[in-house]
C-alpha positions as CSV (number, residue, x, y, z in Angstrom):
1,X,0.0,0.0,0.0
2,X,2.8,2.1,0.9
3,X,3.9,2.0,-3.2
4,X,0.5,3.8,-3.8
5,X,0.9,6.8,-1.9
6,X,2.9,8.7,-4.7
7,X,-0.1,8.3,-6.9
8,X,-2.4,9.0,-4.9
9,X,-0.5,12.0,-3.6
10,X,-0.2,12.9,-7.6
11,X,-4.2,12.5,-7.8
12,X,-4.9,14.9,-4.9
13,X,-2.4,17.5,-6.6
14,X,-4.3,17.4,-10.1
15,X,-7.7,17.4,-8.5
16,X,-6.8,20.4,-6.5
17,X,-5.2,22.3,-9.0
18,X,-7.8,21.4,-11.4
19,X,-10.8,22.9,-8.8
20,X,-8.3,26.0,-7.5
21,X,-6.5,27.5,-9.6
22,X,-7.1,26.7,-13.3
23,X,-10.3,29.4,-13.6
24,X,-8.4,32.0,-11.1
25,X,-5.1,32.1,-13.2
26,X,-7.1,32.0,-16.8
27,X,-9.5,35.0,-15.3
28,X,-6.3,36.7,-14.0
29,X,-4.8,36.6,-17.0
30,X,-7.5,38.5,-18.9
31,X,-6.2,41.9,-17.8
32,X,-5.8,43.0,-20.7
33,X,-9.0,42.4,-22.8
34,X,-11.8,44.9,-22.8
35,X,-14.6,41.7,-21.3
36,X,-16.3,42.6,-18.0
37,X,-15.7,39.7,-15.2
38,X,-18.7,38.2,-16.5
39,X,-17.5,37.6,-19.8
40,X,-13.7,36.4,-18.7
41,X,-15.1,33.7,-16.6
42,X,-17.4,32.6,-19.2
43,X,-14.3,32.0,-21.6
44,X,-12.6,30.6,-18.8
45,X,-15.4,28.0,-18.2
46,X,-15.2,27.2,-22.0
47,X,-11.5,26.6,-21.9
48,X,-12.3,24.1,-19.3
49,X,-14.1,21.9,-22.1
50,X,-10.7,20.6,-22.6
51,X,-10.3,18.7,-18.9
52,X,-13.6,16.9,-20.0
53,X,-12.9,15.9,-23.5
54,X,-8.8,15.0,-22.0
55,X,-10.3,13.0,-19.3
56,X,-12.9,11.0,-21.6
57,X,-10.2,10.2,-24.4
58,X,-7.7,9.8,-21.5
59,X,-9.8,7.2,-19.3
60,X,-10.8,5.3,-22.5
61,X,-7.0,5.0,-23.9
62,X,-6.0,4.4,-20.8
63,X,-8.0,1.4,-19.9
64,X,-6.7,-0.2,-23.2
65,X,-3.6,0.3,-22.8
66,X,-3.9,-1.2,-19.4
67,X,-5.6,-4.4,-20.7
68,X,-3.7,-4.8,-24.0
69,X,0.1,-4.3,-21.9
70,X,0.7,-3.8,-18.1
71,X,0.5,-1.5,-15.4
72,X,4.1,-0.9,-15.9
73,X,3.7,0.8,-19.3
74,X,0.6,2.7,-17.3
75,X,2.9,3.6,-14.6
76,X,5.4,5.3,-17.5
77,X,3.0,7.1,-19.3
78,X,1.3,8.5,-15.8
79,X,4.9,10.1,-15.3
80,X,5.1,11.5,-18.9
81,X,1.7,12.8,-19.3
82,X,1.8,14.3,-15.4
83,X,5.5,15.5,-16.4
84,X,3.9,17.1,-19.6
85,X,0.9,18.7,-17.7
86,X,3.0,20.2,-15.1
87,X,5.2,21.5,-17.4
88,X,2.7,23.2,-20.0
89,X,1.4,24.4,-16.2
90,X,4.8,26.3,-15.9
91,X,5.0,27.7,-19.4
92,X,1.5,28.8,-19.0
93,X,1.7,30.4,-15.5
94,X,5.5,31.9,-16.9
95,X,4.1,33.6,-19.5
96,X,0.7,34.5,-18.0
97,X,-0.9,35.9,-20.9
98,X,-4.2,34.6,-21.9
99,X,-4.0,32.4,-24.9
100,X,-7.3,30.8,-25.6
101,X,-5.6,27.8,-27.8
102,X,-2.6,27.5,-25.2
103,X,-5.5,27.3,-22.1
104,X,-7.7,24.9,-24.1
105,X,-4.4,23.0,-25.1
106,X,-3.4,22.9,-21.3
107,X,-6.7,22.1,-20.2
108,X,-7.2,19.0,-22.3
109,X,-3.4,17.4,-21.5
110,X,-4.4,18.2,-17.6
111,X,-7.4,16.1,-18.0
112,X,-5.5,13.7,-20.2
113,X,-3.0,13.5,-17.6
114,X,-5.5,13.0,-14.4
115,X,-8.0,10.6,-16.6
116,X,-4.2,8.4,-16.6
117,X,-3.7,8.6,-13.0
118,X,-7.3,8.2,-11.7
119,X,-7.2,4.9,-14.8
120,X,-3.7,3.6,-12.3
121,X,-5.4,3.8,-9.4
122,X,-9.1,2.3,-9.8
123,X,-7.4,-0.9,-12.0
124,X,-4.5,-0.8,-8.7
125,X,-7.3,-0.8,-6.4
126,X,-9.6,-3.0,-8.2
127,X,-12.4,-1.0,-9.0
């Protein structure tokens, strides 16, 4: 059990990133567009399209992979797609100027990324 704290401490991160900061840093980067708060949180909310259409492509890749190979080939693609996530993260929070492709781009790889890990732990867990 004690090998499955990583992931699940991965998990937690996404899922609180995902629900804090994501709409607070897209809105926050809006400064510079003419939109009333209104209208940046309504693009915001539709850059967030992405996480759903990452995590259903994500879960259902994800659970072939794990049936056609092992969880070892899921374990290494969890740590590239979180490593890739993160890192768009950084490159969007560096440059912190709202890009609607680039946020729709990081959306969908962040819920690619968690649809991999929460795939790891319900097949680990035997859900």
């Amino acid at each position: 059990m004690l090998k499955m704290f990583p992931i699940f401490g991965v998990t937690a991160a996404n899922g609180s990133i995902l629900a804090a900061v994501f709409i607070v840093m897209m809105v926050s980067t809006m400064e510079g567009n003419s939109w009333d708060q209104e209208e940046k949180t309504a693009n915001a909310l539709l850059c967030m399209l992405g996480v759903g259409m990452g995590e259903i492509l994500g879960a259902i890749c994800f659970g072939r992979i794990i049936d056609k190979f092992s969880v070892k080939v899921q374990v290494g693609i969890a740590v590239l797609t979180t490593t890739l996530a993160y890192a768009l993260l950084l490159f969007y929070t560096a440059r912190y100027e709202f890009s609607f492709v680039l946020a729709c781009i990081l959306t969908t790889v962040w819920g690619f990324s968690d649809a991999c890990t929460n795939t790891l732990n319900r097949c680990i867990l035997g859900f």
